[in-house]
C-alpha positions in Angstrom: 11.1 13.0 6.2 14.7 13.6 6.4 15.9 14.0 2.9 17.9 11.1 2.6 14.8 9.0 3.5 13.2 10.6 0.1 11.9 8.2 -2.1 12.0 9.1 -6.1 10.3 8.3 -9.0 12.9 8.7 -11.8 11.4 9.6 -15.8 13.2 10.0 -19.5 10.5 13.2 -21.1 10.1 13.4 -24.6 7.7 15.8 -26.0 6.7 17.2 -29.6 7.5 20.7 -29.4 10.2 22.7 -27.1 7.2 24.6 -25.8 5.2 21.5 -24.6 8.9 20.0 -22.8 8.5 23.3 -20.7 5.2 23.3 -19.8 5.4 19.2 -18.7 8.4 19.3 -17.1 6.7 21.8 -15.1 3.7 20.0 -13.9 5.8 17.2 -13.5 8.1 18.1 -10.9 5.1 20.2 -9.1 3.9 16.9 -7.8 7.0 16.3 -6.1 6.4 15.9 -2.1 7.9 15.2 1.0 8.3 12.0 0.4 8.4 11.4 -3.1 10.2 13.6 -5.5 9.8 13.7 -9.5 13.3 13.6 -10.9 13.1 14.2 -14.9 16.7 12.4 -15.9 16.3 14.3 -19.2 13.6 16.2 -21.6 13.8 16.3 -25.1 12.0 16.8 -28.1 11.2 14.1 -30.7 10.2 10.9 -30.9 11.5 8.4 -28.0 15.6 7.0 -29.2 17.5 4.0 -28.3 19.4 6.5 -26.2 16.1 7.4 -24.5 15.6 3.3 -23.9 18.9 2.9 -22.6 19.0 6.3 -20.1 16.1 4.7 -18.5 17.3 1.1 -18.2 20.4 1.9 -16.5 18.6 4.8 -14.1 15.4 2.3 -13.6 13.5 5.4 -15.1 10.3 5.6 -16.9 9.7 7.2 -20.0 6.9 9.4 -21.2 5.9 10.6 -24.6 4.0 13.4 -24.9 3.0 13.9 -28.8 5.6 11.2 -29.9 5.8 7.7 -30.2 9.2 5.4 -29.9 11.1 4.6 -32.6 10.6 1.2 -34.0 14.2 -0.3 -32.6 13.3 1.8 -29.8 10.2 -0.6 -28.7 12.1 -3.9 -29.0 14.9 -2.5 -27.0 12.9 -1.3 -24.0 10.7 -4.6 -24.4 14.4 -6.3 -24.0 15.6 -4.3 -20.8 12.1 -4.0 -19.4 11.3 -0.2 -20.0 7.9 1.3 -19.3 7.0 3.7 -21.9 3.8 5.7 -21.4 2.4 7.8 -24.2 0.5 10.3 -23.7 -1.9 13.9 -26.0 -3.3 15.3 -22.8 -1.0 16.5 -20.1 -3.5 16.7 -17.1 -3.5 12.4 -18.0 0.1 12.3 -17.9 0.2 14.0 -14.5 -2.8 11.8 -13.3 -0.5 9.1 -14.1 2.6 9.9 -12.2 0.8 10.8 -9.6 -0.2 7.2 -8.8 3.1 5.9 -10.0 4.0 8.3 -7.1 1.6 6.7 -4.6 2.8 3.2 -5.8 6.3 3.8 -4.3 4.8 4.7 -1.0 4.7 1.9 1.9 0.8 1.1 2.4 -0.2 2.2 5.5 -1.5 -0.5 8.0 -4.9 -0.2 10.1 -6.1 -2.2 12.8 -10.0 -3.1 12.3 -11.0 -4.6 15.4 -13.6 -8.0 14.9 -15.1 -8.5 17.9 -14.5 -9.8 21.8 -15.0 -12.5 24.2 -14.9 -12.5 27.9 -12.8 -15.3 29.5 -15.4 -17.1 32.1 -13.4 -20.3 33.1 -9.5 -21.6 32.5 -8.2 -24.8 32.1 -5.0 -26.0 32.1 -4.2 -28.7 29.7 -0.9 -30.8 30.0 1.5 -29.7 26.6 -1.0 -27.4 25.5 -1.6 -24.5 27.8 -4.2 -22.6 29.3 -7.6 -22.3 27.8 -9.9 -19.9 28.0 -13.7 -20.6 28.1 -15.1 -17.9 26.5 -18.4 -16.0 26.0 -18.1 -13.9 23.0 -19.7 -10.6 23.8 -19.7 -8.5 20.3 -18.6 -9.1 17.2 -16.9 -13.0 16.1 -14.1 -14.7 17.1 -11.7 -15.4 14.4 -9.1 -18.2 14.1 -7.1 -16.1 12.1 -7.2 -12.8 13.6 -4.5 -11.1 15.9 -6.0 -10.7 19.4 -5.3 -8.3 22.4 -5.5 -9.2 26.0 -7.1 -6.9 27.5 -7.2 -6.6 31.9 -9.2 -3.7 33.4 -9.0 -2.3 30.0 -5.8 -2.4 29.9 -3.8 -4.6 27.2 -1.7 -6.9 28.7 -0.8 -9.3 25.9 -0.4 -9.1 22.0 -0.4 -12.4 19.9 -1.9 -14.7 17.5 -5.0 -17.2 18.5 -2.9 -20.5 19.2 -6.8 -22.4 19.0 -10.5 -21.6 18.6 -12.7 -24.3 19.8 -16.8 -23.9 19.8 -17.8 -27.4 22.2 -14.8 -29.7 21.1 -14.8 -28.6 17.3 -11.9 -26.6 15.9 -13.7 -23.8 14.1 -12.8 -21.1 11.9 -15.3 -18.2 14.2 -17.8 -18.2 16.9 -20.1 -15.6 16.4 -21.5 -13.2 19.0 -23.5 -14.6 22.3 -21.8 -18.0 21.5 -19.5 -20.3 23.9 -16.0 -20.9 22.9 -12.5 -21.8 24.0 -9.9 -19.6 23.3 -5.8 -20.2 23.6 -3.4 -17.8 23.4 -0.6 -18.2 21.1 2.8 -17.9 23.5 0.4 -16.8 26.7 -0.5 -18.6 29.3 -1.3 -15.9 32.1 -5.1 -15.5 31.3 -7.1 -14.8 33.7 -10.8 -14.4 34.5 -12.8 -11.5 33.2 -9.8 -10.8 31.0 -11.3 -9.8 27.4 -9.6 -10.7 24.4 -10.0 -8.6 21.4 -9.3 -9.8 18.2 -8.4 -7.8 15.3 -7.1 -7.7 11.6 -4.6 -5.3 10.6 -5.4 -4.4 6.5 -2.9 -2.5 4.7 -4.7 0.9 2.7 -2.7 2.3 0.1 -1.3 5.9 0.9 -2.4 8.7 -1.7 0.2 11.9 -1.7 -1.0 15.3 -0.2 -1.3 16.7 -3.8 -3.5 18.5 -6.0 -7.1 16.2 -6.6 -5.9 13.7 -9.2 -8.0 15.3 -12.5 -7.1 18.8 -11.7 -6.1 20.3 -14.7 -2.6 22.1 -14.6 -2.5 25.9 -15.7 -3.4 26.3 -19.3 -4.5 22.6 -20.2 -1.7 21.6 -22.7 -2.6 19.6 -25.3 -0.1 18.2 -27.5 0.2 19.5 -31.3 -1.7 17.6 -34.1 
């Protein structure tokens, strides 16, 4: 992706010691992809300010603790502007965490699960409704609710919604396989005989980042001081 197209996930770093601000910030921006990048707004050591609270509000940031806990004004501020803060002692966690954060910016990725077919047998052409297909279904169900695919030769000819799904003169929800039913076409009226329709579902799978396995300890397995 073009670089203007990056998405970011921004984050306010405080940490217990100067050695441990190091050794996150590190790990941190080492999950930056592609697509996502890790932008640390600011690393500090000490316990999370007001300052801290109010970096992140105005930058829509999210702030980590590692070793340290927010001051006490500091929690009724960010529970006033609606500021994450994460806490965290074990630093392979912390990264664990952003990682999904990460992968909770990304656009879910859509895939098509096909449900079944029926073979168009006989048409009929109702006054102010359309054609109808009378259908065998061959595999798989029907579904009222599914997305279907006209399919001619194999060839798709026509994308579109079911308009109706009929089994005898009953409006059903699916006809299951080696069942008779009758089929419109949302918007299509061009069916034809030994046309298949196909219906499918299209589900949405959230995307994970090409990154190290989540639980993969970074170098040295900071822990933060007692």
């Amino acid at each position: 992706m073009k670089s203007s197209e990056q998405l970011e996930l921004k984050l306010v770093l405080k940490c217990d010691v100067k050695g441990s601000v190091e050794a996150v910030r590190e790990a941190l921006n080492k999950l930056s992809t592609n697509e996502v990048k890790v932008n640390v707004l600011h690393a500090g050591v000490g316990a999370i300010s007001e300052s801290d609270i109010m970096l992140a509000s105005a930058s829509n940031a999210i702030v980590l603790g590692f070793g340290v806990r927010p001051e006490p004004n500091a929690r009724g501020i960010a529970e006033r502007e609606k500021v994450e803060i994460r806490t965290y002692r074990i630093i392979y966690e912390m990264v664990d965490e952003v990682r999904k954060a990460m992968e909770g910016l990304l656009a879910p990725e859509a895939k098509e699960k096909v449900i079944g077919h029926a073979e168009v047998r006989d048409l009929f052409k109702i006054s102010k409704v359309g054609t109808i297909a009378g259908c065998r279904v061959t595999d798989g169900k029907a579904l009222r609710s599914a997305r279907v695919r006209v399919l001619r030769d194999h060839v798709p000819v026509y994308e579109g919604r079911v308009g109706s799904l009929k089994h005898f003169k009953d409006d059903v929800r699916e006809v299951e396989s080696g069942l008779e039913c009758g089929v419109s076409v949302d918007g299509y009226n061009d069916l034809k005989l030994k046309d298949v329709i196909e219906f499918y579902q299209v589900e949405e799978v959230a995307r994970t980042l090409q990154t190290p396995p989540a639980g993969k300890r970074p170098p040295g397995g900071v822990e933060a001081h007692p």
